[in-house]
C-alpha positions as CSV (number, residue, x, y, z in Angstrom):
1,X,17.8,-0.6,18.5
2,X,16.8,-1.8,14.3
3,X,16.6,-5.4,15.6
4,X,14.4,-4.5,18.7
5,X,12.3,-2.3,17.3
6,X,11.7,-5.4,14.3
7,X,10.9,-8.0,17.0
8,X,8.5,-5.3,18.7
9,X,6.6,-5.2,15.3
10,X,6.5,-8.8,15.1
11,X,5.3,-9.1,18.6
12,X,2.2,-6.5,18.6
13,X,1.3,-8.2,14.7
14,X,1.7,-11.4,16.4
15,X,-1.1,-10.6,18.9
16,X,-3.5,-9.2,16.5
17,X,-3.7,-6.0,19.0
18,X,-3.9,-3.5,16.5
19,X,-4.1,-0.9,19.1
20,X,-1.3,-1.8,20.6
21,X,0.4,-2.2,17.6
22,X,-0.3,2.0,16.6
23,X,0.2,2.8,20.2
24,X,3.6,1.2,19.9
25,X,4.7,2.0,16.2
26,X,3.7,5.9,16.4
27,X,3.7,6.5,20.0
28,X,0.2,7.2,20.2
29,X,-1.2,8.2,23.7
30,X,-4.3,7.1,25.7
31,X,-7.2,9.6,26.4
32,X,-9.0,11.9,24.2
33,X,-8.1,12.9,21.0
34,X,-7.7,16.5,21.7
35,X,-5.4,15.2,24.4
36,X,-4.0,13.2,21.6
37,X,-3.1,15.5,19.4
38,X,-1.8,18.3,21.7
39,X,0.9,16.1,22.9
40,X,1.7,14.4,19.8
41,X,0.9,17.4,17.0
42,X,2.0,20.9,18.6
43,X,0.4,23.4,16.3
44,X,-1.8,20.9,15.0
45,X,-4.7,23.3,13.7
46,X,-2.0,25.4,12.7
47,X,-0.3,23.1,10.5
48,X,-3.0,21.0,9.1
49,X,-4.7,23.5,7.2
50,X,-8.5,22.1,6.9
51,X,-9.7,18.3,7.8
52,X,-10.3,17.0,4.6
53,X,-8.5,13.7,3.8
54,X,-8.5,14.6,0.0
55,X,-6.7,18.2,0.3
56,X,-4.6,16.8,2.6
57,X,-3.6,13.7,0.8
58,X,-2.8,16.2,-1.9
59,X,-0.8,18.6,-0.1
60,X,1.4,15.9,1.2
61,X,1.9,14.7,-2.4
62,X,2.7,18.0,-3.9
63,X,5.2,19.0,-1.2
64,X,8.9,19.2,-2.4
65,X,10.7,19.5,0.9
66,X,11.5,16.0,2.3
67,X,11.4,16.3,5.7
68,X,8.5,18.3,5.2
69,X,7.2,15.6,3.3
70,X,7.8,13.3,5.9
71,X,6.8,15.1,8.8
72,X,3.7,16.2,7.6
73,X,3.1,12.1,6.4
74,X,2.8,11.3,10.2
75,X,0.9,14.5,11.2
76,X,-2.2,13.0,8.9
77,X,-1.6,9.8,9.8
78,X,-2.2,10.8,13.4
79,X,-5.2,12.9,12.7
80,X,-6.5,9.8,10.6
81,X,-6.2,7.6,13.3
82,X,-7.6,9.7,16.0
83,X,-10.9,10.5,13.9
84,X,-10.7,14.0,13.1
85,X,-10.2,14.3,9.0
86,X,-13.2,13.5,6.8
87,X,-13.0,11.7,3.1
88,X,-15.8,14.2,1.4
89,X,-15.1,14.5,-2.0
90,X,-17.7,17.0,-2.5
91,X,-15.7,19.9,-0.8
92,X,-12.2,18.6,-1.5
93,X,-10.4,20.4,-4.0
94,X,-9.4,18.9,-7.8
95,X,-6.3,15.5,-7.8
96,X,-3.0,16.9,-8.2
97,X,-1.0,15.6,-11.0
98,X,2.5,15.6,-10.3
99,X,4.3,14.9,-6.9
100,X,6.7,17.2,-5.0
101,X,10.7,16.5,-5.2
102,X,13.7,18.0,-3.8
103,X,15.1,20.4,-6.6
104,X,18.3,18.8,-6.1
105,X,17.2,15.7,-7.1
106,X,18.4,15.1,-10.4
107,X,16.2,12.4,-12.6
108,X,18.1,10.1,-15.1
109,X,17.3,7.2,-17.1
110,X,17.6,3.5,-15.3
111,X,20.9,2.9,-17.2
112,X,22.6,6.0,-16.3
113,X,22.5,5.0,-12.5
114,X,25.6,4.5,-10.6
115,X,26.9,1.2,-10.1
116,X,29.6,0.4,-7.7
117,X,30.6,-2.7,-5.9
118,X,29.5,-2.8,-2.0
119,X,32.7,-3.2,-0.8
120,X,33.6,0.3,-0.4
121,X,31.6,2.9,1.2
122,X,30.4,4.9,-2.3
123,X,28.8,2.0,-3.4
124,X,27.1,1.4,-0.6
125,X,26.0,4.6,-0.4
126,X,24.5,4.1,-3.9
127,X,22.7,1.6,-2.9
128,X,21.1,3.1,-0.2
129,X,20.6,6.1,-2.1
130,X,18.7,4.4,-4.7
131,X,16.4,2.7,-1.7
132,X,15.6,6.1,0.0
133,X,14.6,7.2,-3.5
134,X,12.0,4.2,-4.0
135,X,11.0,4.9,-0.8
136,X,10.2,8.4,-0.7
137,X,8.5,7.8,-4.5
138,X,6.5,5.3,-2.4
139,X,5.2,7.9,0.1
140,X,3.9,10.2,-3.0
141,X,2.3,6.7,-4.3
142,X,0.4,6.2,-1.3
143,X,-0.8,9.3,-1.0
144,X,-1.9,9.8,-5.1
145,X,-3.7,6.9,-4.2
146,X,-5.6,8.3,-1.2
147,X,-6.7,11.6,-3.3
148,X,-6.7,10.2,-6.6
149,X,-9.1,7.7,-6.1
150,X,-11.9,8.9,-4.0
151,X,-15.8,7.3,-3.3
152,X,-14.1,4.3,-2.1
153,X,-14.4,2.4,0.9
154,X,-13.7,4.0,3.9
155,X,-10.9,1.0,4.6
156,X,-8.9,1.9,1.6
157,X,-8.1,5.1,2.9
158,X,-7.4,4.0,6.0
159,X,-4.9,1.0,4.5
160,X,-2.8,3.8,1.9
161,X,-3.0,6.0,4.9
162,X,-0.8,3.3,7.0
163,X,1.2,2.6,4.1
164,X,2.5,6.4,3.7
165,X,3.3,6.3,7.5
166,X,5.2,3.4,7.1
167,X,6.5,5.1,4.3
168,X,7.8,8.1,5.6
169,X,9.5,5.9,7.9
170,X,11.3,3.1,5.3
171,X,12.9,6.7,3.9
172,X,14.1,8.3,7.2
173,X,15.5,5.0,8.4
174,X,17.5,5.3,4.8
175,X,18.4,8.6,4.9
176,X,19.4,8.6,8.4
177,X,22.3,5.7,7.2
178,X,23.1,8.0,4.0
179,X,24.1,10.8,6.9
180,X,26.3,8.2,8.6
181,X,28.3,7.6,5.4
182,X,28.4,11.4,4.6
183,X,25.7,11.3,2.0
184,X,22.2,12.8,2.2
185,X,19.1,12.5,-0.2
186,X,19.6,14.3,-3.6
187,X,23.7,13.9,-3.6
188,X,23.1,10.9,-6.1
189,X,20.7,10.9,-9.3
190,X,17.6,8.9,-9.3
191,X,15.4,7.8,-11.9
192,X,11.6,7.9,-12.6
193,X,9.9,4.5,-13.0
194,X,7.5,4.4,-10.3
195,X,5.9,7.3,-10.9
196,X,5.9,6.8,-14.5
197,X,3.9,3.4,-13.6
198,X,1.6,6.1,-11.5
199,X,0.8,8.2,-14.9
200,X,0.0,5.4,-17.0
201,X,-2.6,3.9,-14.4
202,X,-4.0,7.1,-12.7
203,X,-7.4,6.6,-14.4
204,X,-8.3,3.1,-13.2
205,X,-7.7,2.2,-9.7
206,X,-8.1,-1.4,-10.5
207,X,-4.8,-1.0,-12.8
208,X,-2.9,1.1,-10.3
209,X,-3.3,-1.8,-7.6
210,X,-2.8,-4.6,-9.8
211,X,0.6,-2.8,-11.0
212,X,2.4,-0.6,-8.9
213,X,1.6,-2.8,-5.1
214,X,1.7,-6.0,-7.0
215,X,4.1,-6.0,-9.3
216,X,6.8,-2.4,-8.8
217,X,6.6,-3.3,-4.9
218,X,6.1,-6.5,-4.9
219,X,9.9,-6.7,-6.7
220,X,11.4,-5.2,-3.8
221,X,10.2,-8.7,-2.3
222,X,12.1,-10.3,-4.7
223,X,15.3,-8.7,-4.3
224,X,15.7,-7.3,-1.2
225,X,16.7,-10.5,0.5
226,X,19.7,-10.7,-1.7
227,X,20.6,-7.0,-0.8
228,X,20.6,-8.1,3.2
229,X,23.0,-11.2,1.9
230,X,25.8,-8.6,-0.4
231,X,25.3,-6.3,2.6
232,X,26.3,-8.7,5.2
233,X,28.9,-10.4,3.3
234,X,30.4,-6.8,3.4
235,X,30.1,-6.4,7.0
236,X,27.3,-4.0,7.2
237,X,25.1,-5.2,9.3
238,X,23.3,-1.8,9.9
239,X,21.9,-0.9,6.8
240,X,20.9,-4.9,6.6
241,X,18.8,-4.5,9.7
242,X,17.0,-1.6,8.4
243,X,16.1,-3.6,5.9
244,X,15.0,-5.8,7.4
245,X,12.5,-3.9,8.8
246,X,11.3,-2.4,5.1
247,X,11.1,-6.0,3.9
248,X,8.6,-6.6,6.5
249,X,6.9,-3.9,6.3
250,X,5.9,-4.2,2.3
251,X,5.1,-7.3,2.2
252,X,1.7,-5.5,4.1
253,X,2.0,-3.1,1.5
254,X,2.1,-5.8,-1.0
255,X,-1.0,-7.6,0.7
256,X,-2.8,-4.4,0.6
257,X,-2.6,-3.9,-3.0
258,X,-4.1,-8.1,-3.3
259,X,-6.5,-7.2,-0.7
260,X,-8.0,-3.9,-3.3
261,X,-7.3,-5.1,-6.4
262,X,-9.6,-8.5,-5.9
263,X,-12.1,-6.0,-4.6
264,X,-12.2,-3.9,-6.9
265,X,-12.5,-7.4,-9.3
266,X,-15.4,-8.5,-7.1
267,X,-17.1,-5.1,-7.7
268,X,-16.3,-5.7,-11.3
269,X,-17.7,-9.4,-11.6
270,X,-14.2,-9.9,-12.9
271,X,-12.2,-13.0,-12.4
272,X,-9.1,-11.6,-10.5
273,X,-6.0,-14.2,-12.5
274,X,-6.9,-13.6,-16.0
275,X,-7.7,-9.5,-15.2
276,X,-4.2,-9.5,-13.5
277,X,-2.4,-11.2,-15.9
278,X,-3.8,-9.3,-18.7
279,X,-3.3,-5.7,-17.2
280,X,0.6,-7.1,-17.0
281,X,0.5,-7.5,-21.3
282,X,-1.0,-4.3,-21.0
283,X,1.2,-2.3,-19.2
284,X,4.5,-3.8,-18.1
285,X,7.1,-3.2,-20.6
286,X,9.7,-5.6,-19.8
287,X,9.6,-9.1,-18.8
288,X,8.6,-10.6,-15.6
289,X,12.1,-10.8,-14.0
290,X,12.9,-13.5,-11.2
291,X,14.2,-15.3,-9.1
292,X,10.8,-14.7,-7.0
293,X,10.8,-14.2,-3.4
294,X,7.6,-17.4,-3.3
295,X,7.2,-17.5,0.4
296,X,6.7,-13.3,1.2
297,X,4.6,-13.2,-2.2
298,X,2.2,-15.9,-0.7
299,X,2.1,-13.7,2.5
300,X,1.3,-10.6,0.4
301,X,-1.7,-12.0,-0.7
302,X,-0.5,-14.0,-4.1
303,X,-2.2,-16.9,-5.0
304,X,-0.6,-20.4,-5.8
305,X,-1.8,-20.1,-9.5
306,X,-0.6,-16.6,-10.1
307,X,2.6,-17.5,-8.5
308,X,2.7,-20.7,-11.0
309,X,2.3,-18.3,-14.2
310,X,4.4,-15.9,-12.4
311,X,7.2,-18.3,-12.1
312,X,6.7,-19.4,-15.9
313,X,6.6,-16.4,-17.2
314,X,10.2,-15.5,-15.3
315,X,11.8,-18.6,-16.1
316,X,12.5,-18.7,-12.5
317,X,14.7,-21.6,-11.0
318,X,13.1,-20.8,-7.5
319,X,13.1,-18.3,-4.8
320,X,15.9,-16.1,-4.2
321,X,18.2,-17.3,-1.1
322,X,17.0,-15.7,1.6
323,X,13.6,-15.4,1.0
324,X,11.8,-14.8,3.9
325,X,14.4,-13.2,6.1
């Protein structure tokens, strides 16, 4: 089902039939939107409580629940797309600051993570685990982005929108394999990088795009092709599928951020290489780590003389085996 439901992405993409593409990905039907919504979003009015993108955006953010979270991630989504939420900053209430999480969820520095080999099933469970968490901190991303970030084009919203959909969906398709290895989200710790990258660049959307899309998700790029590779070797052939599917899926995400954050450049009569390069001294802590996944980067919007510097500053003997996949 993973590997048709990857070549049926490919194929609507392929034709450029964006409606197509929706109709298929979330099921949407034809005919009016009230028709729309009734089938797809029972108790729509009910459980969207006003029409304003911002509140909304917000709600989503702060909720703790995760299939809550999730399920109410598609519901805007939906209304989005079928044109009944407004972006009006002048009645939406004030940006939340800190994104909903399970209680259970325990947060722990990056060196205090599990690490165990793939070859047994807890290991691979920690892998998984540690996906499903970068992917639900993704969802909260998007959407901080949405209602952070307001009196921007009416595009942007709709691009973060698509992204928390897609989203919502990377982390069920995780947590769905953590249930068939007797694990569910929460059971493991996770730790708080993303977000902490989300703090430090919540003033500026220029700096959120040019460092959480294109450099925290644009890793996942990098390394993800390797984590199909160790999963196959160990015969899991599931969880490699699925992701599969999240590798194709971010390098749009990835593309998204590009596509903004030489926008907002343009806007800014700034020259997009030297700005991104020097908001990467400003704010990235470590070093530029490789090897670099160079063919899904140039898909996601990367430029042959960023990737250059990129590859410099890595020390990076080429891209990772794989790449592509």
């Amino acid at each position: 089902m993973l590997e048709a439901r990857a070549h049926g992405a490919s194929y609507y993409r392929g034709t450029g039939d964006s409606h197509a593409f929706a109709t298929w990905r979330f099921g949407l039907c034809a005919g009016s939107e009230a028709r729309c919504l009734a089938h797809h979003l029972p108790g729509f009015a009910v459980t969207l409580p006003n029409r304003n993108l911002f509140d909304l955006a917000g709600a989503c953010l702060a909720e703790s629940d995760a299939d809550r979270k999730r399920s109410l991630t598609a519901e805007i989504a939906a209304a989005w797309r079928s044109g009944v939420l407004v972006a009006d900053d002048n009645t939406a209430g004030p940006v939340i600051e800190s994104p909903g999480r399970p209680k259970r969820l325990e947060l722990v520095a990056p060196r205090d993570l599990p690490r165990r080999k793939l070859t047994g099933a807890a290991g691979r469970a920690a892998l998984i685990h540690a996906v499903a968490h970068i992917e639900f901190n993704a969802i909260n991303l998007a959407w901080d982005a949405v209602q952070r970030f307001r009196n921007l084009p009416t595009e942007f919203y709709a691009d973060w929108i698509q992204v928390a959909a897609e989203e919502g969906e990377h982390f069920g398709l995780m947590r769905e394999r953590l249930a068939d290895l007797g694990r569910d989200y929460g059971d493991l710790p996770g730790h708080d990088g993303l977000w902490e990258m989300a703090r430090r660049t919540a003033r500026d959307p220029l700096a959120r795009m040019a460092l959480v899309p294109r450099v925290l998700e644009a890793r996942g790029l990098d390394v993800t092709p390797g984590m199909i590779e160790r999963l196959l070797a160990v015969g899991d052939r599931e969880t490699a599928a699925r992701l599969r599917i999240i590798l194709a899926d971010e390098v749009g995400h990835v593309a998204a951020g590009s596509r903004w954050f030489r926008h907002l450049c343009a806007l800014r009569r700034l020259d997009p290489r030297p700005t991104f390069f020097a908001l990467l001294d400003a704010f990235l802590t470590g070093e530029v780590r490789g090897p670099l996944n160079l063919p899904d980067r140039r898909r996601a919007g990367f430029d042959e003389g960023e990737l250059d510097l990129l590859v410099r500053r890595a020390g990076d003997p080429g891209p990772p085996a794989g790449a592509g996949l």
